[in-house]
C-alpha positions as CSV (number, residue, x, y, z in Angstrom):
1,X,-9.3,6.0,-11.1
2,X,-10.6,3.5,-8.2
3,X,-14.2,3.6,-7.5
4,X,-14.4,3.5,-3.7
5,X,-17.9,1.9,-3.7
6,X,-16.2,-1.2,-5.6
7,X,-13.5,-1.5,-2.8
8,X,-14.8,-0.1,0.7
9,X,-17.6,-1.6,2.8
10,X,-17.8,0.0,6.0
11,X,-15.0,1.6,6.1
12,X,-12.5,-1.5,5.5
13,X,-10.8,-2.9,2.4
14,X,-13.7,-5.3,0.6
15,X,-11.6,-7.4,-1.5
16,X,-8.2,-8.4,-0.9
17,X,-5.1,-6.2,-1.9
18,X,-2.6,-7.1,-4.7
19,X,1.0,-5.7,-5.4
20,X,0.0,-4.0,-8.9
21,X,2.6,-5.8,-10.9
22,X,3.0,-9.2,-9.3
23,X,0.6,-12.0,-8.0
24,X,1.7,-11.3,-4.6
25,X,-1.1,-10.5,-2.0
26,X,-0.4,-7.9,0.1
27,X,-3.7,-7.7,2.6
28,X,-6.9,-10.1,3.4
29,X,-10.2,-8.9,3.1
30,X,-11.4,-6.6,5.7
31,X,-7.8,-5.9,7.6
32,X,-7.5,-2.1,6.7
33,X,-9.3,0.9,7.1
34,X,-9.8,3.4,4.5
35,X,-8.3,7.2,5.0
36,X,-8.5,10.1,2.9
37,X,-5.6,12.4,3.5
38,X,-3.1,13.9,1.5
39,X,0.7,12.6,0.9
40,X,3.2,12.8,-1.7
41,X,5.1,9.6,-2.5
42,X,7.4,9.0,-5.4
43,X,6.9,7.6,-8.2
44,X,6.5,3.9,-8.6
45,X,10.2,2.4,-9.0
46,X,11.8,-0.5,-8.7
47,X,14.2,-0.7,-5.5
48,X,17.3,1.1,-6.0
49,X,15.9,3.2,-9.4
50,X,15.4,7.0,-9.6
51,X,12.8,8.2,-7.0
52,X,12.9,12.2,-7.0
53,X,9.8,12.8,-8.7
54,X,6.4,12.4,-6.6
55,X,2.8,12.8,-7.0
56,X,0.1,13.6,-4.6
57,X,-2.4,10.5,-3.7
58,X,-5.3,11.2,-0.7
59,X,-6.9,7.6,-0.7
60,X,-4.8,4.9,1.5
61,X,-5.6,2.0,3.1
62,X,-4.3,2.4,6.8
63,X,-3.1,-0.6,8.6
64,X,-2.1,0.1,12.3
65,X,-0.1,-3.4,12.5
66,X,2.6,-4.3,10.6
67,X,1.6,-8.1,10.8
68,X,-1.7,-7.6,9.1
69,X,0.4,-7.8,6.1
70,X,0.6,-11.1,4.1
71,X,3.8,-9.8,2.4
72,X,4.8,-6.3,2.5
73,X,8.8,-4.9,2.4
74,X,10.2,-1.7,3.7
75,X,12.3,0.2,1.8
76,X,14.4,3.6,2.5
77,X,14.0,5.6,5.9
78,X,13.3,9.2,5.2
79,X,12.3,11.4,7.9
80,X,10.0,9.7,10.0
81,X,8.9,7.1,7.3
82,X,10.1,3.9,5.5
83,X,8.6,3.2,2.1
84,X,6.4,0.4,1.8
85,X,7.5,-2.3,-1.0
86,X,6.1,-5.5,-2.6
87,X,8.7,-8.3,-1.0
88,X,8.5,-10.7,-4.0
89,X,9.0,-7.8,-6.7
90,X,10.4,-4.9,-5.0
91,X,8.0,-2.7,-6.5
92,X,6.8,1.1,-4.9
93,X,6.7,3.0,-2.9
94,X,2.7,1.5,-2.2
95,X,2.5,3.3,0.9
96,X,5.0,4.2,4.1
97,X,5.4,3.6,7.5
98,X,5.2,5.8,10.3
99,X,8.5,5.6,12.3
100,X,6.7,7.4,14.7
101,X,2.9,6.2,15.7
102,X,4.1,2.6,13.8
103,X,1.1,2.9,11.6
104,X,1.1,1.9,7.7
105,X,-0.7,3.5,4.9
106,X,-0.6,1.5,1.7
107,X,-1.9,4.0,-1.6
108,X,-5.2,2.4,-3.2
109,X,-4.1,3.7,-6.4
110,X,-0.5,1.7,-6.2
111,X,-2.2,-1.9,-5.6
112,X,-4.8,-4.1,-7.4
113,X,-8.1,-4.8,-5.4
114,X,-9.3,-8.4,-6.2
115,X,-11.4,-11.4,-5.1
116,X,-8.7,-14.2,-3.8
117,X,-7.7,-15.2,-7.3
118,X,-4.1,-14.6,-7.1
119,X,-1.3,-16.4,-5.5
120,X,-2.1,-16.7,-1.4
């Protein structure tokens, strides 16, 4: 469970974000928002494994432009959203992106939250 008070300061993303099973950063310091509301995604896969399981997650970061992202893949369309991926590992869904407003939520509970220790 992520304690919000260790990773948002007024309202944005303290540390930077991390894909969860690779050293790749995903967002800087400070470049998302925090949003509570509710979404089912699947279940963390890599690209191309089983997704039709899913779980309810309510805490994302929300990033309203795609180039805020230091590395970030999309994956699948399905309705009105692509899946958001790590582009080194090919891990997630961590989030999805809104075909239609073109903003991107990326689950807190799907990345790590670090000072800049990992790979840049």
């Amino acid at each position: 469970m992520i304690n919000l008070q260790d990773v948002v300061e007024e309202g944005k993303n303290k540390v930077s974000v991390f894909c969860s099973r690779c050293p790749s950063k995903i967002l800087n310091s400070k470049s998302a928002s925090y949003k509570s509301i509710q979404m089912s995604l699947p279940y963390l896969h890599k690209k191309g494994d089983n997704e039709s399981q899913a779980e309810e997650l309510t805490d994302f970061w929300e990033v309203l432009d795609m180039y805020t992202f230091e590395n970030m893949g999309f994956s699948n369309t399905m309705d009105d959203k692509k899946y958001l991926i790590c582009a080194d590992c090919e891990m997630g869904p961590l989030g999805w992106h809104d075909l239609t407003t073109k903003v991107n939520y990326v689950a807190l509970s799907r990345v790590k939250h670090n000072e800049d220790v990992a790979k840049k």
